[in-house]
C-alpha positions as CSV (number, residue, x, y, z in Angstrom):
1,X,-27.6,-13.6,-30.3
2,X,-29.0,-13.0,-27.0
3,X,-26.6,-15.3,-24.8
4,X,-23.5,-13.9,-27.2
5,X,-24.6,-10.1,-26.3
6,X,-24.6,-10.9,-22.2
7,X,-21.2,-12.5,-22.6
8,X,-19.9,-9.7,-24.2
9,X,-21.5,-7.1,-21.4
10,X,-20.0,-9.0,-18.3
11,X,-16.7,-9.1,-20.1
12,X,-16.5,-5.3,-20.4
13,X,-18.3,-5.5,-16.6
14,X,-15.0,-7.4,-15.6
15,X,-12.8,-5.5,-17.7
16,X,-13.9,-2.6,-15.4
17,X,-13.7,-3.7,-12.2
18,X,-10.6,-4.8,-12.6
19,X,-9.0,-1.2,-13.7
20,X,-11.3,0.1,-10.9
21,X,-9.4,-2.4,-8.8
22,X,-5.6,-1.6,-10.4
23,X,-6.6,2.2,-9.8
24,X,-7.2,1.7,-6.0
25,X,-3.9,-0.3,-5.2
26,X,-2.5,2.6,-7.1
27,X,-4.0,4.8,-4.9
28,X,-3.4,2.8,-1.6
29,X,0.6,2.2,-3.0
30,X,0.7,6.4,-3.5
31,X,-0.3,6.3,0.5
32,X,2.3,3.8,1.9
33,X,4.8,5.5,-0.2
34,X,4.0,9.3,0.7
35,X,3.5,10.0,-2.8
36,X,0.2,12.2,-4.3
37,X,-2.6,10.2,-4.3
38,X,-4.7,11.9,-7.5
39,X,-1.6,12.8,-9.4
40,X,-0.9,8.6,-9.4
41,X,-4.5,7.6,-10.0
42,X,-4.6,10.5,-13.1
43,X,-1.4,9.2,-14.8
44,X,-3.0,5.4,-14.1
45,X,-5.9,6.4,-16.0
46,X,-3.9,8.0,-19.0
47,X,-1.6,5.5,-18.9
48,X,-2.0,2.5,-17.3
49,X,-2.8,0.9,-13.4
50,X,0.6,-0.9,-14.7
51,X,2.5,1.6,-15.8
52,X,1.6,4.0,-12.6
53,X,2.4,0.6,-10.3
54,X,5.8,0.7,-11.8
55,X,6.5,4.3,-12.0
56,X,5.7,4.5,-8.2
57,X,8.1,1.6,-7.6
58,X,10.4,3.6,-9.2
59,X,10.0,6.6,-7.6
60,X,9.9,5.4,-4.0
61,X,9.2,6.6,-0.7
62,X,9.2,10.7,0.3
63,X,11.7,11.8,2.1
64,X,9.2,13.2,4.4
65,X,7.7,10.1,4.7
66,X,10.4,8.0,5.4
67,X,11.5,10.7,8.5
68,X,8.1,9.9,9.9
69,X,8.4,6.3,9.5
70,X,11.9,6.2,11.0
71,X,10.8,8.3,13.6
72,X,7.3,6.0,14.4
73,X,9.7,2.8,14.3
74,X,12.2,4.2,16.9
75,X,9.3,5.1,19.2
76,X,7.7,1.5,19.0
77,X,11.4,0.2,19.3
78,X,12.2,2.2,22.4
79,X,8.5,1.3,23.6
80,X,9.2,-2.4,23.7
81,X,12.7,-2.1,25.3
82,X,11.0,-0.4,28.4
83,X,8.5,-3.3,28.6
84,X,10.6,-5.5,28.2
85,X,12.9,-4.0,31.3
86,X,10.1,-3.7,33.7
87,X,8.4,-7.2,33.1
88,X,10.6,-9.5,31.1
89,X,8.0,-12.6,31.1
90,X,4.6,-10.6,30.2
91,X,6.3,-8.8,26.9
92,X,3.2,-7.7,24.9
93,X,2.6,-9.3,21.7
94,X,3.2,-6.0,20.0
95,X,6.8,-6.6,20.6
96,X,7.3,-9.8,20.1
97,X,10.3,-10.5,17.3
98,X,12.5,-13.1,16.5
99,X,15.6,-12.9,18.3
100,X,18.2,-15.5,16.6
């Protein structure tokens, strides 16, 4: 009964972790998107990690945050032109796209 018992703890142990694992790419998804963090991770633990993944997909990004990220993107983009004019052979690997 002994063996059956353990089995049954580390199950539940998993079971655990894992949400504990759903609930922080929840959390970390909340982030990239702009979205609020706590608000996410509550409805995740009313709900589901699941059902907050999806309604996050669903919602999508901020507009605040997508500004910023625009913004951030057209500074790195501008950033590696001007190396690129002033020393065309030592481009930093920053920069380096494919150009088809």
């Amino acid at each position: 009964m002994g063996l059956i018992a353990l089995f049954g703890v580390l199950f539940w142990v998993m079971i655990f972790i894992a949400y504990v694992l759903l609930l922080s790419a929840v959390y970390k998804y909340a982030t990239r998107l702009g979205q609020e963090r706590v608000t996410w991770v509550v409805i995740s633990l009313f709900c589901s990690p699941v059902v907050g993944l999806i309604g996050l997909y669903m919602e999508g990004e901020t507009d605040e945050h997508r500004k910023t990220r625009i913004i951030e993107e057209e500074k790195w983009r501008l950033y590696c032109q001007s190396q690129e004019q002033t020393s065309p052979s030592n481009t930093s690997n920053e920069c380096i796209t494919d150009k088809k």
